[in-house]
C-alpha positions in Angstrom: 27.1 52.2 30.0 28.9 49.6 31.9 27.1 46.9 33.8 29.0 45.2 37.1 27.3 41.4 37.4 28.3 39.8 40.6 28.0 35.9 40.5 28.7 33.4 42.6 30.3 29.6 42.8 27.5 27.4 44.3 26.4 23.4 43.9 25.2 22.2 40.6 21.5 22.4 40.7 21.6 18.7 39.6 23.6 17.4 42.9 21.7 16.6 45.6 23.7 18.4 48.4 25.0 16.0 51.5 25.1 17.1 54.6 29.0 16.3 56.9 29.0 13.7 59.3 29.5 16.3 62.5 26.8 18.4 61.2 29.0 21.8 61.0 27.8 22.1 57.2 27.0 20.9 53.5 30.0 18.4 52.5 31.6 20.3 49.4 34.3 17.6 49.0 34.5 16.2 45.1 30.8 17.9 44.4 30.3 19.5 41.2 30.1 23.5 41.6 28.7 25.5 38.9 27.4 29.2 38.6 24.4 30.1 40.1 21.6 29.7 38.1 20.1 33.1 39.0 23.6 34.7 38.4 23.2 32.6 34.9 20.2 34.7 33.7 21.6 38.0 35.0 25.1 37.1 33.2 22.8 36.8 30.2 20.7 39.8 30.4 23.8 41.8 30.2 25.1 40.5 27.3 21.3 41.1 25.7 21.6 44.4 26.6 25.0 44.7 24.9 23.6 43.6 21.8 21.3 46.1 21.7 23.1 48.9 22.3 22.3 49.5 26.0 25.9 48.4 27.1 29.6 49.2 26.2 31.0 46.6 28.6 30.0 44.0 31.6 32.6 43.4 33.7 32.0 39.4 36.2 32.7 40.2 39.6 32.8 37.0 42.6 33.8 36.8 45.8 35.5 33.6 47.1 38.3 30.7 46.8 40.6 30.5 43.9 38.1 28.1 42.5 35.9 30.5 41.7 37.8 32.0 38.8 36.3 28.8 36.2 32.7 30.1 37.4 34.4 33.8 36.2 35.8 32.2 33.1 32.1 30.9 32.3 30.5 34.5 32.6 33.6 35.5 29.8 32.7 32.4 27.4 29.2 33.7 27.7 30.4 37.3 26.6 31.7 39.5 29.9 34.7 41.6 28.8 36.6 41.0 31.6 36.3 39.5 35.4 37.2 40.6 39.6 37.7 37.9 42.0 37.9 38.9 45.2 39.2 35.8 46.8 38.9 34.9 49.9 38.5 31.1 52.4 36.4 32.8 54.7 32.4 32.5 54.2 31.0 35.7 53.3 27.6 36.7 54.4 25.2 39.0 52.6 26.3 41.9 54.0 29.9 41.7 53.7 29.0 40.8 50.2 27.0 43.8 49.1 29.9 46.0 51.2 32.5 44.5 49.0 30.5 45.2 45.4 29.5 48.2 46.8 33.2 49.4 47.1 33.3 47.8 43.4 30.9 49.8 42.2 32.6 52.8 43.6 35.6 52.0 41.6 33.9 51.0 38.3 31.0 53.3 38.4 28.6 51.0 36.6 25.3 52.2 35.4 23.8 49.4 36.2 24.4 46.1 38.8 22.5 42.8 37.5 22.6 40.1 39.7 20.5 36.7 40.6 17.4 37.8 43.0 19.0 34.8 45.8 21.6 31.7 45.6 20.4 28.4 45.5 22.7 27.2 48.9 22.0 29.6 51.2 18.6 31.2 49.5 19.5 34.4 51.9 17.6 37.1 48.8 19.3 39.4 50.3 22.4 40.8 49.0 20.7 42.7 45.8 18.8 44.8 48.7 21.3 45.6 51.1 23.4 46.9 48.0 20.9 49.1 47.3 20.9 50.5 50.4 24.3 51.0 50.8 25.0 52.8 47.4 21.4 54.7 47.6 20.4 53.2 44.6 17.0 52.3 43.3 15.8 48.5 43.0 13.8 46.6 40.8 13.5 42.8 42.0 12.5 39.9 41.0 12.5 41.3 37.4 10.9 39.2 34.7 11.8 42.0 32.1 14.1 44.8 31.9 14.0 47.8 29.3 16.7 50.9 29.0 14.7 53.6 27.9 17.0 56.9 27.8 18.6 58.2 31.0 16.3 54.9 33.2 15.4 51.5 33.1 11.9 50.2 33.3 11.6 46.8 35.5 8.9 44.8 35.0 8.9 42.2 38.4 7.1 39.5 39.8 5.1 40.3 42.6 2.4 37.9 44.7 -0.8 40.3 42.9 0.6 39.5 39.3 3.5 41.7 37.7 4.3 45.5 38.9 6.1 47.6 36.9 8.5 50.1 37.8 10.8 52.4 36.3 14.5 53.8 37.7 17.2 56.1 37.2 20.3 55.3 36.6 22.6 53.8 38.3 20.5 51.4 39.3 20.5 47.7 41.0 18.3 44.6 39.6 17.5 41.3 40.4 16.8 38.9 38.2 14.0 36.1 38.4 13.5 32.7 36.7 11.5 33.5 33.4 14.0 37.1 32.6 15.5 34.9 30.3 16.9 31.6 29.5 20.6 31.7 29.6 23.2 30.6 26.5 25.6 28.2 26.5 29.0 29.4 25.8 30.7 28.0 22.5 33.9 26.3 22.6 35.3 29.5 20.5 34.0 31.6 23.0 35.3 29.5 25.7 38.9 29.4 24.0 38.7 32.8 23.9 38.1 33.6 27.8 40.8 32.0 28.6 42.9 35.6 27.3 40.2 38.1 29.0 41.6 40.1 31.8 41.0 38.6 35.4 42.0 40.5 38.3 42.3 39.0 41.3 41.5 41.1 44.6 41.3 40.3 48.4 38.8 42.1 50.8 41.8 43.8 52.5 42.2 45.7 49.2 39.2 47.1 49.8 39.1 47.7 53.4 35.7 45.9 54.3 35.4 43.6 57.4 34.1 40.3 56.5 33.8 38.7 59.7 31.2 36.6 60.3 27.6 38.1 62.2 26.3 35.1 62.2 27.3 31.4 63.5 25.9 28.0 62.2 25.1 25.9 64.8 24.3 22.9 63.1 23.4 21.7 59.9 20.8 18.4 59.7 19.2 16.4 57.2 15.4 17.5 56.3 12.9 15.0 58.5 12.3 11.6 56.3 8.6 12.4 54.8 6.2 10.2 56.1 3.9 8.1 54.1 0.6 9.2 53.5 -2.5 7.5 54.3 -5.6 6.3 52.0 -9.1 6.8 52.7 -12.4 5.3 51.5 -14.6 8.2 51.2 -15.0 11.7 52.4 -16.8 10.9 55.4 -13.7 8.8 56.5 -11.5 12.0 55.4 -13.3 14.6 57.3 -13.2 12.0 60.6 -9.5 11.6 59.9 -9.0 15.8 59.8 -11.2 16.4 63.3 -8.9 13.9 64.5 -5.7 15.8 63.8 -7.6 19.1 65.0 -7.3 20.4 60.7 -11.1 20.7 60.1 -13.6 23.1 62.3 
């Protein structure tokens, strides 16, 4: 079984993001970019399903600038057999996204798609979905554990009641949440050695999918400056101070 895991070049985690001067967006100038975290685990859960058997190859698909072949190269130094970019300037949204893995998939016939549940700079959770959709694929998200048990998978996810359950056929799509795993770090060996993997590098023309943008940014602004909070001598005063703002009945 092949698995396709699409991952994507965001801001470290660590970087505190600034926003430009003119407000048209998040300032991306000398700012360390790494993978996406949730990308990360997924990356990972392919390889563990390699080692078990599950998987004959994972092939690192991302969509973007040039750039984004060293967050490629660091899905190979973890253990992917070989990378797509699909490069591109433009800013794709969610849906042009899942069009373009969804032609992908149509070309690689994966039995399975593993990819982050949302990215950390746009937090749209939405791509894993719409992919789903378009390929008429089942969906296990927010998956905390995944088991490939003969011709399905069984998808143990997160869910707001405690933890559901669910088993799929393959092909199938998954999302992956925070405790699936905890991702490796590649050695230098393996990093040496990703430098020879096969990467292939697409545009979106090649596939014939129309990323223009449905959406426009009006402006991007600072979060308001939290104010500081205010002390009170005893619950009586508390209770006073929460009638006042119209909180308590």
């Amino acid at each position: 079984m092949k698995i396709l895991v699409p991952v994507k070049r965001v801001i470290d985690y660590n970087v505190k993001p600034r926003v430009k001067a003119d407000g048209t967006g998040v300032d991306l100038a000398n700012v360390k970019m790494s993978m996406n975290p949730f990308d990360e685990i997924a990356v990972e859960e392919a390889i563990r399903l390699k080692e078990k058997g599950a998987a004959t190859e994972i092939v690192a698909v991302s969509i973007g600038v040039p750039k984004a072949q060293e967050t490629l190269r660091t899905a190979l130094a973890m253990g992917a057999d070989r990378a797509i970019l699909i490069q591109t300037d433009a800013e794709v949204e969610p849906l042009g996204v899942a069009k373009l893995l969804a032609r992908v998939a149509g070309e690689e016939q994966p039995g399975l798609i593993i990819l982050g549940k949302q990215a950390i700079d746009d937090d749209s959770n939405q791509t894993g979905q719409m992919l789903a959709a378009l390929l008429g694929w089942g969906q296990g998200t927010f998956a905390s554990k995944v088991d490939v048990v003969g011709d399905g998978v069984n998808v143990t996810r997160e869910v707001d009641g405690g933890l559901e359950t669910v088993r799929l056929n393959i092909p199938a799509i998954i999302t992956t949440d925070l405790r699936l795993n905890e991702p490796r770090y590649a050695s230098l060996p393996n990093i040496m050695k990703a430098k020879s993997k096969p990467l292939a590098t697409k545009a979106p023309d090649d596939y014939g999918v129309d990323i223009s943008p449905r959406l426009e940014t009006l402006k991007v602004s600072e979060p308001p400056t939290r104010s500081a909070g205010i002390k009170v001598a005893d619950v009586d005063e508390l209770v006073a101070k929460l009638k006042a703002m119209g909180v308590a009945a």
